[in-house]
N, C-alpha and C positions, 0 to 999 in steps of 0.2 A: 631687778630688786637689789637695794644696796646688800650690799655684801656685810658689811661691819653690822648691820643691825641685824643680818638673816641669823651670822652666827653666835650671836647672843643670845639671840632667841635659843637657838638649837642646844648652845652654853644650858641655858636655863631649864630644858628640859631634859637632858641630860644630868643636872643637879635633882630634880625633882624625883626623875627615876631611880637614882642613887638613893634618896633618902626614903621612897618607896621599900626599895628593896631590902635597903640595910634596914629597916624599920620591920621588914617581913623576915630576914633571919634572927634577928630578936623574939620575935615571937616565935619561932620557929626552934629556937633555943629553949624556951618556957617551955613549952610543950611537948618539947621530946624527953623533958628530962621529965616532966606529971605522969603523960603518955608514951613510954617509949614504942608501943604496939604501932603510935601513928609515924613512928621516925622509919620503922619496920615495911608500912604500906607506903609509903614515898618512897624508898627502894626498891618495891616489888614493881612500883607504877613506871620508874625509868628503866626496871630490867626488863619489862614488856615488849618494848620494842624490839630489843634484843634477841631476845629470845624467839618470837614469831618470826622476823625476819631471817632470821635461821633459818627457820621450818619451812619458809619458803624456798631458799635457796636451794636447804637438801630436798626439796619439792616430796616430804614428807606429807605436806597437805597443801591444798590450794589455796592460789591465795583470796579467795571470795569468803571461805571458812575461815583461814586464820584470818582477816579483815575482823568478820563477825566476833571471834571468839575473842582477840585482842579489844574490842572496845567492851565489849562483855562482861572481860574483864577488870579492865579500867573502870567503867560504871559501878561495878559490884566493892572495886576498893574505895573508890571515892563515897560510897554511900557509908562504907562500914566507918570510915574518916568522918565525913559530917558526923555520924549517929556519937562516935566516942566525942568528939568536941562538944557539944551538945548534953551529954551527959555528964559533962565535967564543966561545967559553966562560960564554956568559951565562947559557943555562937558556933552555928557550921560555916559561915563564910569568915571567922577568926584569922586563918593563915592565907585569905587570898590578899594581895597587895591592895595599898588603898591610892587612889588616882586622883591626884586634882580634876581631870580629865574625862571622863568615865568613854567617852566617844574612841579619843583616842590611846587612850591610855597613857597619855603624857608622854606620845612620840612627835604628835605637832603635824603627823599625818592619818588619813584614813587608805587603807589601802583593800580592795576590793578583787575580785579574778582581771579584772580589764585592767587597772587603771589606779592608781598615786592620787592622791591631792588632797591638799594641806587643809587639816582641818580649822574649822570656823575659829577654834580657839589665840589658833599660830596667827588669824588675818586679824584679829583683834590685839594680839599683842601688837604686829609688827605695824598696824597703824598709830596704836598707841605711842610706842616708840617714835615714829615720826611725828606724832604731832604733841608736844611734850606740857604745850598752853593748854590741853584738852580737861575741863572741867568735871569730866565723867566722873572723879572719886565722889562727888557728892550725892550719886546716887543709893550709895549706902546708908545716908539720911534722908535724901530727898525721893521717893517711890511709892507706888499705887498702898505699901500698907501703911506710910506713915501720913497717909490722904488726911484732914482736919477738916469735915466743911466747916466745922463753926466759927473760923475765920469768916465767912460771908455771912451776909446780915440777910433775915428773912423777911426783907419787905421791899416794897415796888416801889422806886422812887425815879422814874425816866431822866426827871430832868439833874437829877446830882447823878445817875451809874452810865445817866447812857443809853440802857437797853430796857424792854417793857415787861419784864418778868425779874424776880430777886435777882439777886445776885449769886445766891444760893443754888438757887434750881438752875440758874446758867451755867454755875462750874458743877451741877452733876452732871449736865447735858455735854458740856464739852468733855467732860472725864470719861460717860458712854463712845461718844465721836470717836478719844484716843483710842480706847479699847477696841471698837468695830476698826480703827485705821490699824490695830497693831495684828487683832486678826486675818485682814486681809491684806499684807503686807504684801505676798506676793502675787495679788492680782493687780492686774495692767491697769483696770478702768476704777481701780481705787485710788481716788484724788489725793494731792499732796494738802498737808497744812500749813496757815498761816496765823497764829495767833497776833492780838493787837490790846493795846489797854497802856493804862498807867501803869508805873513803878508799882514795884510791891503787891500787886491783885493775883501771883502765882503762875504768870507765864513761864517763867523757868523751871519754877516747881514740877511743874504739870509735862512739861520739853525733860525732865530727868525720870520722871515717873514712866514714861513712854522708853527712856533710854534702857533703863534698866529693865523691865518687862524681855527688853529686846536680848540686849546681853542674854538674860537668861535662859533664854530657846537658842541660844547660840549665832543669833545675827550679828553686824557688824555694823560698829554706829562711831560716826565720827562729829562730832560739838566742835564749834569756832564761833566767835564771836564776828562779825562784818567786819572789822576793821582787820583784824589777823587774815579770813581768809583770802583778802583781797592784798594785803600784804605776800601772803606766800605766794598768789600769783604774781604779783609785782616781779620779787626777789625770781621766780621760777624763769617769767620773759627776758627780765634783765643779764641772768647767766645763760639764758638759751642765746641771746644776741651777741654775747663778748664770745661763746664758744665753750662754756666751763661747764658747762651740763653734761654729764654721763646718761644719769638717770633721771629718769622723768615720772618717777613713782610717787613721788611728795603731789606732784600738780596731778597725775591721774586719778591719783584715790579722792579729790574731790567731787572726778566727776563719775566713780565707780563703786564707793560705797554703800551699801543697803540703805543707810541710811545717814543724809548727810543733813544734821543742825546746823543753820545759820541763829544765832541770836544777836539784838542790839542792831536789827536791820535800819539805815541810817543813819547811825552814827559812823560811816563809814565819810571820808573825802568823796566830796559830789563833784564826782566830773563826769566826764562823758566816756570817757573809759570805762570807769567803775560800773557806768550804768550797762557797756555795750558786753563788761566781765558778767555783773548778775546773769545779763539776759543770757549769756553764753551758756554761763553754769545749768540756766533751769531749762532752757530746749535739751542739751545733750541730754541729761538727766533723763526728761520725758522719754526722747528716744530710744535709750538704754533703757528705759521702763519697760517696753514691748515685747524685751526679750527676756529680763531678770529684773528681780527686787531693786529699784534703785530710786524709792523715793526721798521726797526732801520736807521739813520742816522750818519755816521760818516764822522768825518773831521779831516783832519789833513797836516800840512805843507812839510810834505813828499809829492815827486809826487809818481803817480801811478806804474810807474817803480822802484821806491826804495822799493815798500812793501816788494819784496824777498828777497832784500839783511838788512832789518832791521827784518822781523820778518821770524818766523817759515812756514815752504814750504806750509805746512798745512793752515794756517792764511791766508797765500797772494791767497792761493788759492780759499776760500773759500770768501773774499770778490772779488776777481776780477769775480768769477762765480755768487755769490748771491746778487750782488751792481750794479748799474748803475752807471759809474762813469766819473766824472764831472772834467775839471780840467779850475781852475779861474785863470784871469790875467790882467795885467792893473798897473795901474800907484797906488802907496799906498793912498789909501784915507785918513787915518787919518792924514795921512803929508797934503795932498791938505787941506783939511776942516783946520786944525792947522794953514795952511800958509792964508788962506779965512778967519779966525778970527780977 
């Protein structure tokens, strides 16, 4: 793991826990001076320890009872604590610190009896950081609640869309598809997607709408455009060959992320490289699927019939088998919304 990016990260929640906390003696300041009874049981609650641990020492009582009687006690100040904040318009949970985090608590680990390891939050910055082309911030506009079908038109027209039902009822069906794909994210024999269609008919839309869903149960989802990610492999073999490579965590997380977005499939340089990188990406992928979350979404303005005649027999075959595939259509959005402006 690069190092310059780990400890930023670490920077950064160390900044967050600071402003948690300094934020929880502020309040904590308010409150003892309305409430001083409550400044009174937050002294009694850290003399507790003290105190019983004494009692075991001078083996005054054992320690199975003081165990008992010390949380007992704890329990009985903490309720008298909620009951005065509550009765003085604060909230009972007023004085607990507030976490961007709520998992980890804005430590960037989860830590359990066995075992360390960095919560979903820390793998989401630190791929973020590495990929800095990453388009994810428009899922705070683009996502399943700001969905519009009335951008799609409600009539059957085959030979201007394409396909033999609206255009309508096609992007609910595909919107059902993403949702069944995001709930079963981490089953094996749940296929990957490939969306297809003209400009402007809400394949990206729909590829953010999915992203953010994901983000929000705390998966890990990385967006590139085809040409970038075939670029960063490029840049990745070119420094692996001169010898300049340390880390090789930029080129893994393509093929180890929950969930990796290809968009703009074909516009990438057609060569026989490129084709034998794709094919590369989506075997490993698969195979890393057997064991953990590690599907993929690809889009691209190609329809599904041209994958043979643009890419190698091998490629087209491998996503028309290993893809669920989806093809979008409808009137351009960006022109409606441009001309509704």
């Amino acid at each position: 793991m690069d190092k310059s990016i780990y400890n930023t990260i670490i920077n950064e929640y160390e900044n967050r826990q600071n402003k948690a906390y300094s934020l929880l003696s502020k309040k904590k300041a308010e409150v003892y001076t309305k409430i001083p009874r409550i400044e009174e049981i937050d002294r009694e609650i850290q003399l507790c320890g003290v105190k019983y641990n004494k009692m075991i020492l001078l083996e005054s009582v054992s320690y199975d009872i003081a165990i008992d009687e010390l949380h007992q006690k704890i329990k009985n100040l903490k309720k008298e604590k909620e009951l005065l904040l509550e009765k003085n318009s604060f909230g009972s949970k007023y004085l607990e610190p507030k976490f961007q985090c709520i998992q980890c608590k804005d430590t960037g680990f989860l830590t359990t009896f066995k075992s360390t390891e960095k919560c979903s939050c820390f793998k989401q910055q630190y791929i973020d950081h590495l990929f800095k082309q990453s388009n994810l911030k428009l899922i705070n506009e683009e996502n399943f609640e700001t969905f519009n079908d009335n951008f799609y038109p409600d009539v059957i027209d085959e030979s201007k869309y394409g396909i033999k039902v609206s255009p309508r009822k096609n992007i609910f069906n595909i919107k059902e598809k993403a949702l069944t794909f995001i709930d079963n994210i981490d089953n094996p024999s749940q296929k990957n997607l490939f969306f297809s269609g003209p400009t402007g008919v809400g394949k990206t839309f729909m590829i953010n709408c999915i992203a953010a869903k994901l983000l929000n149960i705390g998966r890990t989802v990385l967006y590139q455009t085809s040409p970038s990610i075939f670029n960063i492999i490029s840049e990745y073999r070119f420094n692996f060959q001169k010898g300049d490579i340390h880390e090789n965590t930029i080129y893994n997380n393509i093929f180890n992320v929950e969930l990796l977005i290809i968009d703009d499939l074909g516009t990438e340089p057609h060569t026989a490289t490129r084709y034998a990188e794709l094919l590369n990406i989506i075997n490993i992928r698969q195979e890393n699927n057997l064991v953990r979350p590690c599907k993929t979404i690809l889009s691209s303005n190609l329809g599904i019939n041209k994958l043979t005649e643009y890419y190698d027999e091998r490629v087209a075959s491998r996503i028309i088998g290993g893809f669920d595939l989806f093809r979008f259509a409808g009137e351009d959005i960006r022109m409606i919304k441009k001309l509704q402006s």
